[in-house]
C-alpha positions in Angstrom: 59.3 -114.4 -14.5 59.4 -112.7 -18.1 56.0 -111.9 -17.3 56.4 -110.5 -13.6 59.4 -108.5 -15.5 56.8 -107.0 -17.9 54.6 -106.3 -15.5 56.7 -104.5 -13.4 58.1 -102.5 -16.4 54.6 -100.8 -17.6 53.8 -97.8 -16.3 50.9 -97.0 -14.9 49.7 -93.6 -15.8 50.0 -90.8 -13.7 47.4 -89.9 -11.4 45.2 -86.9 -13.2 45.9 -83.5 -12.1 43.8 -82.1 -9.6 41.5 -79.6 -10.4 39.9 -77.0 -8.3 36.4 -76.1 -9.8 36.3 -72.0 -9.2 32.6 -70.7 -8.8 31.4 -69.1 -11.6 31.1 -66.0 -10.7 27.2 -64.8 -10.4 26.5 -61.4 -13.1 25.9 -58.5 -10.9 22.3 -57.4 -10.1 20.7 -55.6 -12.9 19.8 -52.3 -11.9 15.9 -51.5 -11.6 15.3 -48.5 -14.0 14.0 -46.6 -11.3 17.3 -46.2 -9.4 18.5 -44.4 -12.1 15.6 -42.0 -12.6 15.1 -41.3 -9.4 18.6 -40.3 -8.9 18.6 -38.1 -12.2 15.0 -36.6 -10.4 16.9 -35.8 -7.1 19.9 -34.2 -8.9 17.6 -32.2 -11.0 15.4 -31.1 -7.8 19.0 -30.1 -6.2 19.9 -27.9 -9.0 16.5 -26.6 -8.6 15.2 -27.8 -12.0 11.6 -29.0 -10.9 10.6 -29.0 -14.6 13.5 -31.0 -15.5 12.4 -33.5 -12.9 9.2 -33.8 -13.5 9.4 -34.1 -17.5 11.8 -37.2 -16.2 9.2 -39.1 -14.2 6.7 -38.3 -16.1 8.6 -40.1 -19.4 9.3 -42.8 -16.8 5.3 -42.9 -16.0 4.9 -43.5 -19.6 7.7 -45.8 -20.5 7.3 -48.0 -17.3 3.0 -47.9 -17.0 1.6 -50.4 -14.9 4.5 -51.1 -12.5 4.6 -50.0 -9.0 8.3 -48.0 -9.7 5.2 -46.0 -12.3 3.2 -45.2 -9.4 6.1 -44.5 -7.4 6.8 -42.1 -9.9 4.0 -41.0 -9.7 4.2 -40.3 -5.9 6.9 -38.4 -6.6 5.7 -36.1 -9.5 2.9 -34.9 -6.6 5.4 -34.5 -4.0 7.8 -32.2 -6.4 4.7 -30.2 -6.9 3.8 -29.9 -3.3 7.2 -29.0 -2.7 7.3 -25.0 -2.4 11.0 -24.2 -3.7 9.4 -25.5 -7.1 8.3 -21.9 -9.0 5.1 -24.0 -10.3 4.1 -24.7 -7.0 0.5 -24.5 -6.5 -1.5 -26.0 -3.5 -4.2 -27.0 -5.4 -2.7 -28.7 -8.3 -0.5 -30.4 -5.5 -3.1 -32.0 -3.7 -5.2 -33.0 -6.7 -2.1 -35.1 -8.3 -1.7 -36.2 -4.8 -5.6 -37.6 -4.5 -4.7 -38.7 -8.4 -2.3 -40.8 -6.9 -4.4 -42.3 -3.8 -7.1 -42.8 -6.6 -4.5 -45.0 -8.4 -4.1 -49.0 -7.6 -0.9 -49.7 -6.2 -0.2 -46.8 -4.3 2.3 -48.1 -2.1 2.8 -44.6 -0.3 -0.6 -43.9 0.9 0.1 -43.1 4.4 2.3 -39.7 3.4 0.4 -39.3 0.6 -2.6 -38.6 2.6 -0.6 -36.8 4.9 0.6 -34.4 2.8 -3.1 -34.0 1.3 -3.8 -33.1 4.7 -1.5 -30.7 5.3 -2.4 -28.6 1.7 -5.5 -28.8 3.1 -4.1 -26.8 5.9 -1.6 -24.5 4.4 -4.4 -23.8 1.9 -6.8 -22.4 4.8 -4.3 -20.7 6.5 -3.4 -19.0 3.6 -7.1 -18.2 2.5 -7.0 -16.7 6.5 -4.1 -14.7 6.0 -5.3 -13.4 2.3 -8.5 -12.8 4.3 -6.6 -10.8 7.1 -4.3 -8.9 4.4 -7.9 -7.6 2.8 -9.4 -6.7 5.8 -6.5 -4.5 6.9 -5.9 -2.8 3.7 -9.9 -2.3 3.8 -9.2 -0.7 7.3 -6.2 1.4 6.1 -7.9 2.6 2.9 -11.4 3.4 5.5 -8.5 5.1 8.2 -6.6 7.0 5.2 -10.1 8.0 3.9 -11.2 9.6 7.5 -7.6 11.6 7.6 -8.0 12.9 4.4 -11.6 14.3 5.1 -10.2 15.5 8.3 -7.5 17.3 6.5 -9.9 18.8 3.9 -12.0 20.0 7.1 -9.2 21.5 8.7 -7.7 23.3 5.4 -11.3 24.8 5.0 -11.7 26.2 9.0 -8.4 27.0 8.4 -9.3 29.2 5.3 -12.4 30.4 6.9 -10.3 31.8 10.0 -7.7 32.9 8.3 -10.4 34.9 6.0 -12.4 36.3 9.5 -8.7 37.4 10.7 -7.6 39.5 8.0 -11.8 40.8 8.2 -11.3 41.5 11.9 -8.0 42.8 11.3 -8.4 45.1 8.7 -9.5 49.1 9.9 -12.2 50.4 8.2 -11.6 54.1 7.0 
């Protein structure tokens, strides 16, 4: 009985606590460096500082070679100088850092890329057109203004020469 006494004295220990295991939380995406630059591009290109823009992907070009966020930047460099707003916009130097890009391995944007080389390729005839149009009309103004002032000299001098026969005419002889 002494023993059944014991026994019934100890304790047993409590049950342990229950513990909840939390997740541990998961660190948040890192941010691809080209998210950032490309957002620092557009804000520049809003603010209309094309040079500012394109000294940024061009450092990231550098920085970041060999990736496809490089050729994206790359992309983009030709686009900002296809892009007419820019004051160093040239056709020519457009479409050559678009074909640049197209030459390049990795160009994930080749379908408006060769769009856009396209349609240089067409703003750059119609402007060779219109240049060719603005030359032929001054040509045809400079040939009409010509005509009018020979036909002005003509008329002065018939006019001189009438005006002389008048005052022959016109004057008695004693």
């Amino acid at each position: 009985m002494l023993v059944a006494l014991a026994a019934a004295c100890r304790h047993s220990p409590p049950p342990p606590p229950h513990v909840v295991e939390a997740p541990i939380p998961s660190p948040p995406p890192v941010e691809r460096p080209w998210v950032g630059t490309l957002a620092r591009v557009q804000a520049a290109v809003d603010s209309g500082q094309f040079s500012t823009a394109d000294s940024v992907l061009a450092a990231f070009e550098r920085d970041q070679a060999g990736t496809p966020d490089a050729s994206e930047s790359s992309f983009w460099r030709a686009m900002l100088r296809a892009d007419p707003r820019n004051p160093a916009f040239a056709p020519a130097d457009a479409r050559a850092a678009l074909e640049s890009y197209l030459a390049g391995e990795g160009a994930r944007r080749r379908t408006e890329a060769s769009v856009m080389v396209r349609m240089l390729s067409i703003s750059d005839s119609l402007r060779a057109t219109l240049a060719a149009q603005r030359t032929a009309s001054e040509a045809r103004d400079h040939a009409r203004d010509d005509e009018l002032q020979k036909l002005r000299d003509e008329l002065q001098r018939t006019q001189a020469e009438l005006d002389r026969i008048k005052r022959r005419l016109g004057s008695p002889k004693p």
